[in-house]
N, C-alpha and C positions, 0 to 999 in steps of 0.2 A: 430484467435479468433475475434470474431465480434463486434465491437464497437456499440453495441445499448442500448440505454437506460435500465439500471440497476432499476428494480425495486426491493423496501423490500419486502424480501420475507416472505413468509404465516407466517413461521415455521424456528427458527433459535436462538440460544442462545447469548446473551450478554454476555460479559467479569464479570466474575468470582471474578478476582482479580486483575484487573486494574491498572497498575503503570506507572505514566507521566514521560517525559523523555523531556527536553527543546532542541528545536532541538540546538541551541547558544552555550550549553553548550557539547553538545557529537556529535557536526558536527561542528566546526565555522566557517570553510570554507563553509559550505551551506548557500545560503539563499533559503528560500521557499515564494517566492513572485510573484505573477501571475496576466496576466495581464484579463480584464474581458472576453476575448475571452476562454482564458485557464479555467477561473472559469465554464464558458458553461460548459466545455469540463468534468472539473472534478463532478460537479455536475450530469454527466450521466451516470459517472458510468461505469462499465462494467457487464454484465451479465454470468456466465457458461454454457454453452451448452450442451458441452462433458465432459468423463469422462478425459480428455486430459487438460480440462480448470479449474485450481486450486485454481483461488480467482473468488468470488462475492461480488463484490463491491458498495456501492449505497449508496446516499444520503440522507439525513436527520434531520431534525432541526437544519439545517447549519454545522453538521458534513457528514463526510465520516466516513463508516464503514466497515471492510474488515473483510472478512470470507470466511476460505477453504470451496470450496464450497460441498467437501464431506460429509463432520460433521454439518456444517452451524454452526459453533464455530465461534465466531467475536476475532480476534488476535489481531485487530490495531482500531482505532478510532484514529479522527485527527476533531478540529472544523476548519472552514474556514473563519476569521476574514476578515472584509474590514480595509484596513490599515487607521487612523486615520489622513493620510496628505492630505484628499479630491483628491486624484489622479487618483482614480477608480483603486485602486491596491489592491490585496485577499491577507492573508500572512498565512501560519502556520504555528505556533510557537511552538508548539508543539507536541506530539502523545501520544498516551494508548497503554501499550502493555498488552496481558495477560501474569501472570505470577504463576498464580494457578499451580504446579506440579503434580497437578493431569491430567492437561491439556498440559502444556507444559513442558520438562526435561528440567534444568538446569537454568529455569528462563529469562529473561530479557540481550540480549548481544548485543554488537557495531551489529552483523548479522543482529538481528532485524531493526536496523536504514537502512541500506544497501538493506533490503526486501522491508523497507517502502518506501525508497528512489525512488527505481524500480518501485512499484507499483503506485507510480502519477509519476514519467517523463516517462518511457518508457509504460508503461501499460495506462495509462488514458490520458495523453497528447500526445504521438507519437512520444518523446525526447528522439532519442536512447542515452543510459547512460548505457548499455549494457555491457562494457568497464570497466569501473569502478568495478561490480561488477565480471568479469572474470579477474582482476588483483587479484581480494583478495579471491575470492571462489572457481574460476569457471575454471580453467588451470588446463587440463589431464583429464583423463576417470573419474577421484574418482570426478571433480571438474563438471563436466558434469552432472553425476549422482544427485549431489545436487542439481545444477543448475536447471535440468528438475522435480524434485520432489518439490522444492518452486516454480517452475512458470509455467512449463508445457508449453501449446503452445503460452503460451504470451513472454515466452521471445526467440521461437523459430516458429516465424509465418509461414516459406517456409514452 
């Protein structure tokens, strides 16, 4: 998957039913704090190409917004604050998931964190964290299967 600038696209729906999640509170071991090099990086986004490439991702009034790029459904939103200690440090604190049942089954879960997690260090930054996610999902044919249907060739570029 090609790392080039993510533009919004023409035609693509906003979240439905929107529900915040503090990353502090349902990760505490994360911090999501970046430095201005990495904010380049995530402000560009990624774009879909193929039917292989599952999120489209792109920036916008200081959020990121993620959407499978099949439906052009937005699943995640995340704003990108500059930290308030003058250090030229970006932080996010925390994310939107949709949680409309019409859109997604069973609502809002730890999984979603773990997708969003993926899609800024390993998908937007280049921070394989790959690991993480094949301890809890991703072990064995059934864990593979899930694995390649949330990410597709982003989380398996060979």
């Amino acid at each position: 998957m090609e790392n080039t600038e993510a533009k919004e696209p023409s035609k693509y729906s906003l979240m439905v039913k929107p529900k915040p999640f503090k990353i502090s509170e349902i990760a505490p071991d994360v911090t999501m704090s970046f430095t201005e090099e990495q904010y380049q990086k995530l402000r560009k986004g990624v774009g879909a190409g193929e039917m292989e490439d599952k999120w489209h991702i792109f920036f916008k009034d200081e959020r990121l917004h993620f959407l499978r790029s099949w439906t052009g459904m937005e699943m995640y939103r995340a704003e990108i604050l500059r930290e308030k200690d003058g250090q030229g440090k970006y932080v996010i604190t925390e994310f939107y998931v949709e949680t409309d049942e019409e859109i997604v089954k069973g609502g809002a879960s730890e999984l979603d964190f773990e997708i969003f997690f993926q899609l800024i260090f390993w998908g937007l930054l280049g921070i394989d964290t790959r690991e993480r996610f094949i301890k809890k999902y991703g072990e064995g044919p059934k864990g593979a299967m899930l694995t390649w249907s949330i990410f597709g060739r982003m989380f398996f570029p060979e």
